[in-house]
C-alpha positions in Angstrom: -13.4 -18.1 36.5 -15.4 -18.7 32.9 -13.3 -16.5 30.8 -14.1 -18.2 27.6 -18.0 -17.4 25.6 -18.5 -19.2 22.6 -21.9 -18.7 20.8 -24.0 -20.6 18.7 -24.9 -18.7 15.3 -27.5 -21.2 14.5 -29.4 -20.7 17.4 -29.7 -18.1 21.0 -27.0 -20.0 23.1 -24.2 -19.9 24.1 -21.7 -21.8 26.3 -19.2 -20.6 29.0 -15.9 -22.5 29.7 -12.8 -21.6 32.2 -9.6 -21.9 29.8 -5.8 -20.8 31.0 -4.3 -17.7 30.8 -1.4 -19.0 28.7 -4.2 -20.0 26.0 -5.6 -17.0 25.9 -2.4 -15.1 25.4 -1.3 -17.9 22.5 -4.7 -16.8 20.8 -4.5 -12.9 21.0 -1.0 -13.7 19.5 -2.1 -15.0 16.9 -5.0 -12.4 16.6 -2.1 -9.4 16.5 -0.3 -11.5 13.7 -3.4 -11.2 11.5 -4.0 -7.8 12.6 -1.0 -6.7 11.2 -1.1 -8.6 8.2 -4.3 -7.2 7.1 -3.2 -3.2 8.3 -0.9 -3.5 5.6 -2.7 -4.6 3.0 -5.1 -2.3 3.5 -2.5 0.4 3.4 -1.1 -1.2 0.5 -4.5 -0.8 -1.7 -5.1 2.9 -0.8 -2.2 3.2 -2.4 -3.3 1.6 -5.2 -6.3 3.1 -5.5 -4.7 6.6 -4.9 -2.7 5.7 -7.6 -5.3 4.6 -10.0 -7.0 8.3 -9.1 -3.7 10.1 -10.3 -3.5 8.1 -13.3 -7.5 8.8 -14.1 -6.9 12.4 -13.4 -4.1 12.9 -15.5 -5.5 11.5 -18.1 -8.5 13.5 -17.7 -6.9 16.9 -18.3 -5.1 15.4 -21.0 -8.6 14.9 -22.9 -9.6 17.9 -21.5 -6.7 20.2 -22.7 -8.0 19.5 -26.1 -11.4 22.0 -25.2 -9.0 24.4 -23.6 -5.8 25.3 -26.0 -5.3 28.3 -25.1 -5.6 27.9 -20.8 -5.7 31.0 -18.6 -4.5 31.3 -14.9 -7.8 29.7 -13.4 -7.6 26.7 -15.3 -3.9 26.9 -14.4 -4.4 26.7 -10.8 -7.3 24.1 -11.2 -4.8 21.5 -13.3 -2.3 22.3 -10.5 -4.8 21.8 -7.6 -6.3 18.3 -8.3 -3.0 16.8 -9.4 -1.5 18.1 -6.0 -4.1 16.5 -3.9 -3.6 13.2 -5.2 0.1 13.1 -5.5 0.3 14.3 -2.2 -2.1 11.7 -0.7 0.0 9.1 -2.7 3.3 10.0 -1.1 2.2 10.2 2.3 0.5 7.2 2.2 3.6 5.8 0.9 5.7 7.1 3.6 3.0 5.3 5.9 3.8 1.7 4.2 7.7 2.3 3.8 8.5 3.4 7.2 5.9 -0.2 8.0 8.3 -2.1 5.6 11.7 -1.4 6.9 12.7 2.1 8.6 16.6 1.2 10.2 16.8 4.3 12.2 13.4 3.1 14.3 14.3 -0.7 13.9 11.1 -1.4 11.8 10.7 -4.0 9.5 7.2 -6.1 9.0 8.4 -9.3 7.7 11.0 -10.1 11.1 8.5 -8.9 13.0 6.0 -11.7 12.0 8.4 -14.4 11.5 11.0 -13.6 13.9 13.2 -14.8 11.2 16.3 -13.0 10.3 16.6 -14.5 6.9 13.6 -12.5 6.4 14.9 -9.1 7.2 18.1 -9.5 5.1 15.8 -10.7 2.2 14.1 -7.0 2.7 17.1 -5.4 2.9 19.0 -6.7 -0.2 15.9 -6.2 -2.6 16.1 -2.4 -1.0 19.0 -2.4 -1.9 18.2 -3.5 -5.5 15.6 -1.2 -5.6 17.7 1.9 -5.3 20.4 1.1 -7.3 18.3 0.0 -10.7 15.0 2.3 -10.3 15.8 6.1 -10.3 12.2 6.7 -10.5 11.5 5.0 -7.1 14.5 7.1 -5.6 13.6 10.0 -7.2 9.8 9.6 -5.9 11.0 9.0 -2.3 12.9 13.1 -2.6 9.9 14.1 -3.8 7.7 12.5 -1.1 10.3 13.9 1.4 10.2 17.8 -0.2 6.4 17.4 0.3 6.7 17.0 4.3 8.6 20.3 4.3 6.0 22.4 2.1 7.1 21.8 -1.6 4.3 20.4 -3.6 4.8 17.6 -6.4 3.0 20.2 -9.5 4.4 23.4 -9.7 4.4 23.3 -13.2 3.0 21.0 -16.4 2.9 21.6 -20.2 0.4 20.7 -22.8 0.3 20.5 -26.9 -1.8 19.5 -29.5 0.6 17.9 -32.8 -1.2 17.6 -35.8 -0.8 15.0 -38.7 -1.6 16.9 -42.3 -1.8 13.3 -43.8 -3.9 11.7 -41.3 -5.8 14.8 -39.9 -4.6 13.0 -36.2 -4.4 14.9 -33.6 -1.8 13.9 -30.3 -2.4 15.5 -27.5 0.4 16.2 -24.5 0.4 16.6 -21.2 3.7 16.5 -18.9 5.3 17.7 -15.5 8.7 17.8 -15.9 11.4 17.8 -13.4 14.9 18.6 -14.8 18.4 18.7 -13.7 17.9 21.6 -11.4 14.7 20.4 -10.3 16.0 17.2 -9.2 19.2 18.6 -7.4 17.2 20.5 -5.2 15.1 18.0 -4.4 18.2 16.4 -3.1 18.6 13.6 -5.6 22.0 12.3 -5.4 23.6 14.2 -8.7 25.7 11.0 -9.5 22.4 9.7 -10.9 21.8 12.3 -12.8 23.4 14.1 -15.8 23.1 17.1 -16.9 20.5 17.1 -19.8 18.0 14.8 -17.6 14.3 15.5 -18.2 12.0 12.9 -15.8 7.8 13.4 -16.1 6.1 13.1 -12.8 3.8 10.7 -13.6 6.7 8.2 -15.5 8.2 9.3 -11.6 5.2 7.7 -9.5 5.1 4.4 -12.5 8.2 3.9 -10.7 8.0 4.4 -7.5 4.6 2.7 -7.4 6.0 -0.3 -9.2 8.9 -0.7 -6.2 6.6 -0.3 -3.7 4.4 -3.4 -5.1 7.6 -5.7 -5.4 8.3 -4.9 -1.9 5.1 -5.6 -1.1 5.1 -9.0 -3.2 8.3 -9.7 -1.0 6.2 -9.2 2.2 3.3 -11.2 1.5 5.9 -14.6 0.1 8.0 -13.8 3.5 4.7 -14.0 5.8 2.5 -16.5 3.7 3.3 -19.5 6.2 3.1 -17.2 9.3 -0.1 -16.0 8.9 -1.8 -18.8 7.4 -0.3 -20.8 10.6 -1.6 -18.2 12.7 -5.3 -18.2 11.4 -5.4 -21.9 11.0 -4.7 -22.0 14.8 -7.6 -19.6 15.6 -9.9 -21.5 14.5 -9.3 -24.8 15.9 -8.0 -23.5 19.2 -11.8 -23.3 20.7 -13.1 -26.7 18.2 -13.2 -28.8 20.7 -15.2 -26.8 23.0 -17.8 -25.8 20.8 -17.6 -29.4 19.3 -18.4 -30.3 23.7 -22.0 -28.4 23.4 -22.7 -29.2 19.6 -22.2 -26.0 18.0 -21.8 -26.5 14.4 -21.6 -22.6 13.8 -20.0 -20.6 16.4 -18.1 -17.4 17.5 -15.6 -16.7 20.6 -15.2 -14.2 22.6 -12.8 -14.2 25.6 -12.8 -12.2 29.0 -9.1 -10.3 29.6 -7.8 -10.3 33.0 -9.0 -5.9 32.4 -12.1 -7.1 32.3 -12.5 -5.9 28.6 -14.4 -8.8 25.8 -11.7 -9.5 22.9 -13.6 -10.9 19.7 -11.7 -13.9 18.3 -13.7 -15.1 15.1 -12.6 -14.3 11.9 -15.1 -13.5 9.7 -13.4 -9.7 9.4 -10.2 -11.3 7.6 -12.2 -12.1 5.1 -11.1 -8.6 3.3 -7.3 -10.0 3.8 -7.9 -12.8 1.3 -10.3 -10.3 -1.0 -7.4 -7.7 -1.5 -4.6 -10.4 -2.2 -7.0 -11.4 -5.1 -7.0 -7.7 -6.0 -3.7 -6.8 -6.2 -2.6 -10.5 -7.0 0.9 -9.0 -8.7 2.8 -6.5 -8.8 1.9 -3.2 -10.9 4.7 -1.7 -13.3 2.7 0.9 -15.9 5.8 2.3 -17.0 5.8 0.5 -20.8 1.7 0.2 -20.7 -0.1 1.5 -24.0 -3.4 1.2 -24.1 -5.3 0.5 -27.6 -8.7 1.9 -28.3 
């Protein structure tokens, strides 16, 4: 039975062909390896760009503090409001691409899964490990992330000033959310990393975690890069020689599954896999950024 459509995109025609089972099952493999590779780089850059929000917005009520000194309970609550939305959305998002990464208790991890390679896991594993022990922002973000599954949200409270300078008639303007000692033991930091006089600002929090998530991230895309360029480059010379049989130049496949269902195989959608490893070519640590006017 013709199970195989490939159509020309210079012209109206197309061409059917019978091709085995076992090819078509080699091609949807590699169609779920690239599947996966791109649903986690698009995870990856809404949490970039959720991050990029929560940065903008922070720095927007720093400005704006400076029109509202003295702040009643309605401006309060509005400060409190917006700030919660977009932590919140960056934490669960995050929790979306960690438990993707590597989650031991469901036997997750990305990078095996696409290279079957064990190497690849313990790689994961030991810069995990790395993570946690030198980034106390990162483990301090994941608590927080967790507290906001159970109905604690990120901002209860924040703090603004204006400093002036007599000599320079400068004014600095600051706008925190602290977490302190207390703060962070409820939250269920391990206390060992903490001591007693510790005072952590949210958004120096999220610099961190954010900046872990990206080297994992990194880590991913190095362990995969041969996979899935193996995998695409097979795609599209699997049907070549077909198309190559009727003299299409320009062509796209489709194939008929044994459900009856059509399957798309051309690869003009993983485009946007190549556009957002140009994006968010490195990873992203803010923590020691100043920006100059």
């Amino acid at each position: 039975m013709e199970n195989l459509f490939i159509y020309s995109k210079d012209e109206l025609k197309y061409q059917a062909f019978e091709v085995s089972e076992s090819e078509i099952k080699k091609a949807i493999s590699y169609r779920e390896t690239l599947v996966k590779s791109l649903d986690i780089e698009i995870i990856y850059d809404q949490i970039i760009e959720s991050y990029w929000d929560y940065k903008n917005k922070v720095n927007y009520w720093n400005l704006k503090s400076l029109s509202f000194p003295k702040a009643d309970y309605i401006y309060n609550h509005e400060v409190r409001s917006s700030l919660n939305r977009l932590a919140f959305n960056l934490f669960n998002l995050s929790k979306l691409y960690l438990d993707l990464h590597y989650n031991e208790d469901k036997g997750k991890c990305f990078s095996f899964e696409l290279t079957k390679e064990q190497s690849s896991k313990q790689k994961v594993i030991d810069q995990r490990s790395e993570i946690y022990e030198t980034n106390l922002n990162y483990v301090v973000g994941c608590k927080i992330r967790n507290n906001n599954q159970h109905g604690q949200l990120p901002v209860r409270e924040f703090t603004t000033g204006i400093r002036y300078d007599k000599n320079t008639l400068s004014r600095t303007v600051n706008f925190n959310i602290f977490y302190y000692y207390e703060d962070l033991k409820k939250a269920n930091v391990p206390t060992k990393r903490l001591s007693k006089d510790i005072k952590l600002e949210l958004t120096d929090i999220i610099d961190g975690f954010v900046y872990a998530i990206s080297q994992k991230h990194m880590l991913n895309r190095n362990l995969t890069e041969v996979v899935v360029s193996k995998a695409r480059a097979s795609l599209l010379s699997m049907w070549k020689s077909y198309a190559n049989e009727v003299g299409f130049e320009k062509y796209r496949c489709e194939v008929l599954l044994q459900n009856n269902k059509i399957l798309g195989l051309s690869l003009e959608w993983f485009d946007v896999f190549e556009h957002l490893k140009n994006k968010h070519s490195h990873s992203i640590n803010y923590s020691n950024l100043t920006l100059e006017k």
